[in-house]
C-alpha positions in Angstrom: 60.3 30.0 26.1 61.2 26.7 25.0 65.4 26.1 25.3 67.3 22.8 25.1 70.7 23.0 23.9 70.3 22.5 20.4 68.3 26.0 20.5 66.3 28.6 22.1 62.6 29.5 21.3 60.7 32.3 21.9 56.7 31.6 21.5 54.8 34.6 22.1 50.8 35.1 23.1 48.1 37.6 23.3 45.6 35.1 24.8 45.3 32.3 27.0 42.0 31.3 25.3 39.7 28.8 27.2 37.8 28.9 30.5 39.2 26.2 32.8 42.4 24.8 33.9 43.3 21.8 35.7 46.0 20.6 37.4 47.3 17.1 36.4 45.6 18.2 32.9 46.9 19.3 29.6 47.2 23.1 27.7 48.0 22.7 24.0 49.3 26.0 22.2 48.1 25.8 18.7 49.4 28.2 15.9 46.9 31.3 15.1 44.5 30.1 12.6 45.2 26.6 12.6 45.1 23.2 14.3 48.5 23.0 14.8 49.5 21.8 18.0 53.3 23.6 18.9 53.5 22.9 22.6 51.4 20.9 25.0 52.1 21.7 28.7 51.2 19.5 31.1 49.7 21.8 34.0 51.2 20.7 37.6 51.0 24.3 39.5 48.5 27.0 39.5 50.1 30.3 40.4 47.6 33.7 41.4 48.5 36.6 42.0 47.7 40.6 41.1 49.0 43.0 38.9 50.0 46.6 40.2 47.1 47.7 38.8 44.9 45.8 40.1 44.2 43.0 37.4 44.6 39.6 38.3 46.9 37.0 36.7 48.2 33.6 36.7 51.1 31.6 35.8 49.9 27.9 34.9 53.0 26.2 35.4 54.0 22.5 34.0 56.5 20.8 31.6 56.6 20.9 28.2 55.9 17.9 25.9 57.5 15.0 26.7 60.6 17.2 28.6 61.2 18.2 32.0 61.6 21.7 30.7 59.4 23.8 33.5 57.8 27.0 31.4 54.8 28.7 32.4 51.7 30.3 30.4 51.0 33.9 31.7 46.8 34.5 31.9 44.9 37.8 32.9 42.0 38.3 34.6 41.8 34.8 36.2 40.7 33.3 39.6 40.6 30.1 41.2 37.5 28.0 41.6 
């Protein structure tokens, strides 16, 4: 979710695609089937945890664009390394 007070949106994902994160590095969500680039997060905190059933997730926490607008990306089945 992506809100300043000119408006409020709602980007939605099936798929954190990709292999690595890093902190201090950059995610960029890119519009299905194209290079377009909607929101870059900068990654500043890895969160792990597990699901109730058993799958494990993480939140891959950082600021969007240029704002200090906190928002998170929401991954299955990941770990640290």
């Amino acid at each position: 979710m992506h809100v300043t007070k000119e408006k409020m949106e709602m980007i939605y994902s099936v798929d954190v695609t990709g292999q690595k994160v890093f902190l201090d590095g950059y995610y960029e969500i890119i519009r299905k089937n194209t290079d377009q680039v909607i929101f870059r997060l900068t990654v500043d905190e890895l969160e792990f945890g597990t699901r109730d059933d058993g799958m494990p997730f993480c939140r891959i926490w950082g600021d969007v664009d240029e704002s200090n607008i906190k928002s998170y990306l929401y991954a299955l089945d990941c770990a640290p390394i």
